[in-house]
SEMARSE-320900 format. One line per 4 residues: for each residue x, y, z of C-alpha. Coordinates in nm, 3 decimals. Last residue first. Example, Ala and Ser with C-alpha at 12.3 -4.5 7.8 and 13.67 -1.06 7.14 Angstrom:
<sites>
1.367 -0.106 0.714  1.230 -0.450 0.780
</sites>
This chain:
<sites>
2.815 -2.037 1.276  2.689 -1.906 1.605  2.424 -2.107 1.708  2.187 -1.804 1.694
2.313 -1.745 1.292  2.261 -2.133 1.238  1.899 -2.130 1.339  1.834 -1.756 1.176
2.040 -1.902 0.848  1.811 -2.204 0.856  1.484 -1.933 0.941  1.571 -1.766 0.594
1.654 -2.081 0.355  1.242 -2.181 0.476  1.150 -1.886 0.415  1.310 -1.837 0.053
1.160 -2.194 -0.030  0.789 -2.075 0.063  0.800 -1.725 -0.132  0.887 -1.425 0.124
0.715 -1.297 0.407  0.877 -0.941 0.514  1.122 -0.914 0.781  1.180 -0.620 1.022
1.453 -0.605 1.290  1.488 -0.408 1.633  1.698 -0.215 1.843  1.471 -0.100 2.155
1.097 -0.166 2.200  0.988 0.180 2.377  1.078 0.400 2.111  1.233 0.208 1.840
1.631 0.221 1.788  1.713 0.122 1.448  1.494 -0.062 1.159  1.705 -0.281 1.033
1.505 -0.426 0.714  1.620 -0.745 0.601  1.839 -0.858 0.296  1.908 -1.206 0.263
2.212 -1.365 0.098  2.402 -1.568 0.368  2.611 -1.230 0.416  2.328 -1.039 0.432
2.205 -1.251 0.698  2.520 -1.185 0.915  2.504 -0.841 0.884  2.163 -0.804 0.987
2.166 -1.014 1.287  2.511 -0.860 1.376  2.340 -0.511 1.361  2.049 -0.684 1.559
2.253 -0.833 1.838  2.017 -0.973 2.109  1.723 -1.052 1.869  1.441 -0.833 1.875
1.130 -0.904 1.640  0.924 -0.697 1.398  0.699 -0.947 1.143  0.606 -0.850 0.818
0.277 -0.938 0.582  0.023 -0.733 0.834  -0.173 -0.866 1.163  0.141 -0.947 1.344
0.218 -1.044 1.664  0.620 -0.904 1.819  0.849 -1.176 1.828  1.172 -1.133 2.116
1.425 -1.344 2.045  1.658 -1.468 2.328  1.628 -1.855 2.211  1.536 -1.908 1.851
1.153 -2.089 1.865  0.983 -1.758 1.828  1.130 -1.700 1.494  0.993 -2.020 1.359
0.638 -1.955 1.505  0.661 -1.635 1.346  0.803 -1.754 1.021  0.525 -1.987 0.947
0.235 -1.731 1.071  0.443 -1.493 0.766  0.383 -1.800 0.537  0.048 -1.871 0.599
-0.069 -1.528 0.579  0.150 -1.504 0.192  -0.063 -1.790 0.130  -0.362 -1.622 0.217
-0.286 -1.319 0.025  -0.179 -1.511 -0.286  -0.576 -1.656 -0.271  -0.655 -1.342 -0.227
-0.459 -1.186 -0.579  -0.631 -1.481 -0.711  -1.019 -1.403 -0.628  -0.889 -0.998 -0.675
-0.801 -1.047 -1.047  -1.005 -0.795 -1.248  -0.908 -0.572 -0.995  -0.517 -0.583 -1.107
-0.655 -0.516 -1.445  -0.722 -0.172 -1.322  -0.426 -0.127 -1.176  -0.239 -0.213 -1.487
-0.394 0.044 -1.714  -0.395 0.308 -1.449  -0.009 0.180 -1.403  0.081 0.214 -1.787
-0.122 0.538 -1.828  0.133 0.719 -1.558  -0.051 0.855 -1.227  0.020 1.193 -1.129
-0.112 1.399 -1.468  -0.187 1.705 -1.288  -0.009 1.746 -0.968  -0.253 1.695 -0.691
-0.311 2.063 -0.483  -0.679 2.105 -0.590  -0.767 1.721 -0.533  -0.695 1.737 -0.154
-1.011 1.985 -0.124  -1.220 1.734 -0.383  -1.150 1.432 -0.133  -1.300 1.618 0.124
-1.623 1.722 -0.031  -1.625 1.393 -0.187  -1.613 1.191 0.154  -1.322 1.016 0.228
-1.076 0.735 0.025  -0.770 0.800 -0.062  -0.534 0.590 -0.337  -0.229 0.443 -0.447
-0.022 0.367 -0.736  0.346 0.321 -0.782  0.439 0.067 -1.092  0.719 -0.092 -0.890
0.512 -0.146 -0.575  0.258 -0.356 -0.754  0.213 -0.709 -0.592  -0.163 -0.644 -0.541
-0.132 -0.682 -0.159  0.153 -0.423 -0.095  0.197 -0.189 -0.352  -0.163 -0.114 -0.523
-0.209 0.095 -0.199  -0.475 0.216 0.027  -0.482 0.530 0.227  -0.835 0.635 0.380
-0.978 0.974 0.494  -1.215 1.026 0.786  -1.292 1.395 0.866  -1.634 1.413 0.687
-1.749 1.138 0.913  -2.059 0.880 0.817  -2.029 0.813 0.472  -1.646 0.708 0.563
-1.722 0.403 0.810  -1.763 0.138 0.561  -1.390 0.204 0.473  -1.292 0.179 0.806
-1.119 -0.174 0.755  -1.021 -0.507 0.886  -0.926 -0.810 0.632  -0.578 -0.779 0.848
-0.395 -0.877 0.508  -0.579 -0.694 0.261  -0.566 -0.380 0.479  -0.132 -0.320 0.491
-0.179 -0.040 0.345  -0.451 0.087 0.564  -0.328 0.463 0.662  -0.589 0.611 0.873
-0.583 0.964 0.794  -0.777 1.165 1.067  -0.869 1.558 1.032  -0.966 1.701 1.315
-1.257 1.741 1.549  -1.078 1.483 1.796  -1.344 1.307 1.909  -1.569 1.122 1.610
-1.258 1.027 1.421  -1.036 0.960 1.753  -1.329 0.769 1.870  -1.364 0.558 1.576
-0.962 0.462 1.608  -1.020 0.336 1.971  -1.354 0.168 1.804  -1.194 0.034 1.500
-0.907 -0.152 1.787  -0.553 -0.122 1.700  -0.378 -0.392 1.462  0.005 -0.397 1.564
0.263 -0.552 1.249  0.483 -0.298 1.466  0.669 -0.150 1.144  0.410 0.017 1.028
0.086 -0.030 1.209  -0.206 -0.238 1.054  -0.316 0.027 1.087  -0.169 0.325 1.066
-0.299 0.634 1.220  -0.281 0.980 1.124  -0.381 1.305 1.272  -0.394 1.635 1.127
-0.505 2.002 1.191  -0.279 1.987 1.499  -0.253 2.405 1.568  -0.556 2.499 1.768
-0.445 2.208 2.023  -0.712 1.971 2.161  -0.597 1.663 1.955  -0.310 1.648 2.211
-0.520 1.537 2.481  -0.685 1.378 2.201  -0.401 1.210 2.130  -0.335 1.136 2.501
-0.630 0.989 2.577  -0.555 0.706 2.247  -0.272 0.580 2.376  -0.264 0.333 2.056
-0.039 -0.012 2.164  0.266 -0.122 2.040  0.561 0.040 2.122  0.497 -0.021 2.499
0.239 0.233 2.490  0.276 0.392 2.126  0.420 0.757 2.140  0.209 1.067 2.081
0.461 1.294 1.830  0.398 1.618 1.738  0.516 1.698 1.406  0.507 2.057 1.237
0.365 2.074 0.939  0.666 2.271 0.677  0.519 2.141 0.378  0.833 1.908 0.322
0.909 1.858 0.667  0.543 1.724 0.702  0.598 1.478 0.406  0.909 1.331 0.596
0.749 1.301 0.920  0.485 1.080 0.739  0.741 0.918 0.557  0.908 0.773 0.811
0.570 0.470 0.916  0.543 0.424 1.290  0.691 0.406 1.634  0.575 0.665 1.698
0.219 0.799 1.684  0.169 1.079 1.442  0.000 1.415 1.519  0.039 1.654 1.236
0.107 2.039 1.361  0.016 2.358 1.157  0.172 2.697 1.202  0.356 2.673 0.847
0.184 2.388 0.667  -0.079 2.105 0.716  -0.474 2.043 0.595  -0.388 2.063 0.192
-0.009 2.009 0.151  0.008 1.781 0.476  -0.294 1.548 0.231  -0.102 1.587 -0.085
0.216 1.471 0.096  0.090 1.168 0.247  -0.067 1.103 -0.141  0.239 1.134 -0.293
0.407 0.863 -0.026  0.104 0.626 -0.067  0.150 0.569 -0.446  0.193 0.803 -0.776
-0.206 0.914 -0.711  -0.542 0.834 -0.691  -0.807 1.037 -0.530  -1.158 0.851 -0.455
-1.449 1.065 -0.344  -1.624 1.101 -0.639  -1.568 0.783 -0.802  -1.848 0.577 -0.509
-1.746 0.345 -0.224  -1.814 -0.069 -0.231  -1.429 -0.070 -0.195  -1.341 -0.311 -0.518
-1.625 -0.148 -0.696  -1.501 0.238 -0.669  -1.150 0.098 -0.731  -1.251 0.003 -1.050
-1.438 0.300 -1.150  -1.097 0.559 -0.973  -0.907 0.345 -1.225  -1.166 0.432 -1.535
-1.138 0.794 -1.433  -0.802 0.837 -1.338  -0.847 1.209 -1.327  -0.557 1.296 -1.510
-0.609 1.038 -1.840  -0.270 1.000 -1.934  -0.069 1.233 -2.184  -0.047 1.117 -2.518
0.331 0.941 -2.659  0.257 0.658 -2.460  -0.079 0.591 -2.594  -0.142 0.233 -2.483
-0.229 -0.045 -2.727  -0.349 -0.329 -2.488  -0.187 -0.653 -2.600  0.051 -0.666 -2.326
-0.205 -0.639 -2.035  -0.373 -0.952 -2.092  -0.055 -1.129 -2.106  0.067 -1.028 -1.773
-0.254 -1.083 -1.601  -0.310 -1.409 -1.736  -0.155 -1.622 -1.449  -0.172 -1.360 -1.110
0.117 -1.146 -1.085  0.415 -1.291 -0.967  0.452 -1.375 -0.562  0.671 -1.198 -0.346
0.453 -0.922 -0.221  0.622 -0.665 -0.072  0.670 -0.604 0.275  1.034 -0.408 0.182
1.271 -0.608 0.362  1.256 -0.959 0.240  1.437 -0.933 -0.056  1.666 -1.208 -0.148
1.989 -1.142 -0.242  2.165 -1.098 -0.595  1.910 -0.744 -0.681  2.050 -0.543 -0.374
1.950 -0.208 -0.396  1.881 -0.042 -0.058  1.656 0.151 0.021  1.721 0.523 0.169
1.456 0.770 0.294  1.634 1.175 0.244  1.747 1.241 0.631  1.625 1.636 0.632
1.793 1.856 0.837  1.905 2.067 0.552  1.552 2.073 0.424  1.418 2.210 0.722
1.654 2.505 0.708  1.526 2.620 0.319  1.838 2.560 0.081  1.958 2.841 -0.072
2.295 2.922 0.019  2.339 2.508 0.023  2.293 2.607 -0.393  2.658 2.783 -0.333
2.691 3.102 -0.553  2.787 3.325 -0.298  3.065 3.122 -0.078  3.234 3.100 -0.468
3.289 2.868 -0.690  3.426 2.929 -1.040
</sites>
């Protein structure tokens, strides 16, 4: 029997009650183009040098990640030590908020930008102070350290490429955050491969700099779930003693380390996923009363006059965008991801036909 008492909502801390939990949709007839994914299959002999690997399901994995945290070592010209790997970028948000964050604590984050972070801070109960992009697109980097100067931000991340602007900010504007601020700065490069710009080089010289990567965008892995941080091993160890032991499933160590066994194919995918997305912008910026914002990542944010009919409509001809709402500064806008060549070229006909009104 029910009662007012027994109620779990009794229980439920306030933050969490607030909390929008992120939704994705499902959608397996249409084509995906909303999750900046890549579309291509794994490189040829990936899949069937995998398969013959006898894996020890029934053992737990190896919680340090040794051989994967080897791999990844090479790939990034860093060393094991200050690599932390775990069940992709969103853990890994959370581990770092979990560590530097919590009650009292404030996260700087500049919006528009990537949910999760203000997800993750809910969790550990960081509160988020928000710098906004100027115009929705560019870093205002005064007034984060303006904001920097607070006893209560401990963190401040960045994401670059930015999420969902496609914007690439300047090293330097981001250097001077690291070298300013006196806090710790995340700079979130998921969407790395494709900008071919990175800080990694810039870690042995700041014990505040930490790195996000991800096997999800690039290396075609988002369904396995691996990412990792890169920073200094003193750092990296002080995020360490909060990660869950046992994070990161054998199957995806196994497969992530085959993944960079493969990074001459997985870039010549990366150039032809380039080409594609440069293909769609110019397409995109050929439909009357659309505004295209430049890209450095595998997406592209743009404004047409009726997004909700935009999105709608598309679903209806079988592709499945991302609508991402009311950004600060830029307004209602939508987010598409490259797809393979033939889905878009099928895409920017139902954009042509959509903004002729059939």
């Amino acid at each position: 029997m029910e009662t007012l008492s027994n109620k779990p909502e009794r229980f439920v801390r306030p933050e969490i009650r607030q909390l929008v939990p992120y939704e994705s949709k499902h959608l397996p007839e249409c084509i995906k183009l909303d999750a900046n994914e890549n579309p291509f299959p794994w490189p040829a002999g990936m899949r069937e040098e995998l398969f013959p690997e006898k894996l020890a399901f029934n053992r737990y994995p190896d919680g340090m990640a040794q051989d994967l945290k080897k791999a990844i070592a090479t790939y990034t010209k860093t060393q094991p030590e200050g690599i932390l790997v775990g069940n992709g970028s969103d853990e890994l948000i959370q581990l770092i908020l979990m560590t530097f964050g919590g009650l009292g604590k404030s996260v700087i984050i500049h919006p528009p930008t990537f949910s999760m972070y203000q997800i993750a801070a809910r969790l550990t109960d960081t509160t988020v102070v928000q710098v906004p992009l100027l115009q929705g697109l560019e870093l205002d980097t005064e007034e984060m350290l303006k904001t920097a100067l607070s006893p209560d931000a401990h963190v401040m991340i960045v994401c670059n490429p930015n999420n969902p602007t496609g914007s690439l900010f300047p090293r330097e504007e981001i250097l001077r955050l690291v070298r300013e601020s006196g806090k710790i700065v995340v700079v979130d490069e998921a969407y790395a491969e494709f900008s071919e710009e990175t800080l990694i080089p810039q870690i042995e010289n700041y014990p505040n700099l930490v790195i996000l990567r991800t096997f999800s965008k690039a290396f075609g892995m988002a369904g396995l779930r691996v990412g990792y941080l890169l920073g200094q091993p003193e750092t990296i160890s002080l995020i360490n003693r909060v990660r869950q032991p046992f994070n990161v499933n054998s199957f995806s160590q196994k497969v992530g380390i085959l993944a960079l066994g493969y990074v001459q194919e997985y870039h010549e995918q990366i150039q032809q996923i380039k080409a594609e997305t440069q293909k769609l912008y110019e397409g995109l910026t050929q439909i009357p009363n659309v505004v295209v914002y430049p890209t450095k990542a595998n997406f592209i944010l743009f404004k047409p006059g009726d997004p909700d009919g935009w999105t709608e409509k598309l679903l209806k001809r079988g592709f499945l965008v991302r609508n991402m709402g009311d950004l600060p500064a830029l307004g209602k806008c939508l987010r598409i991801s490259a797809g393979l060549p033939e889905e878009n070229e099928g895409f920017l006909r139902a954009i042509r036909e959509i903004s002729a009104g059939a």
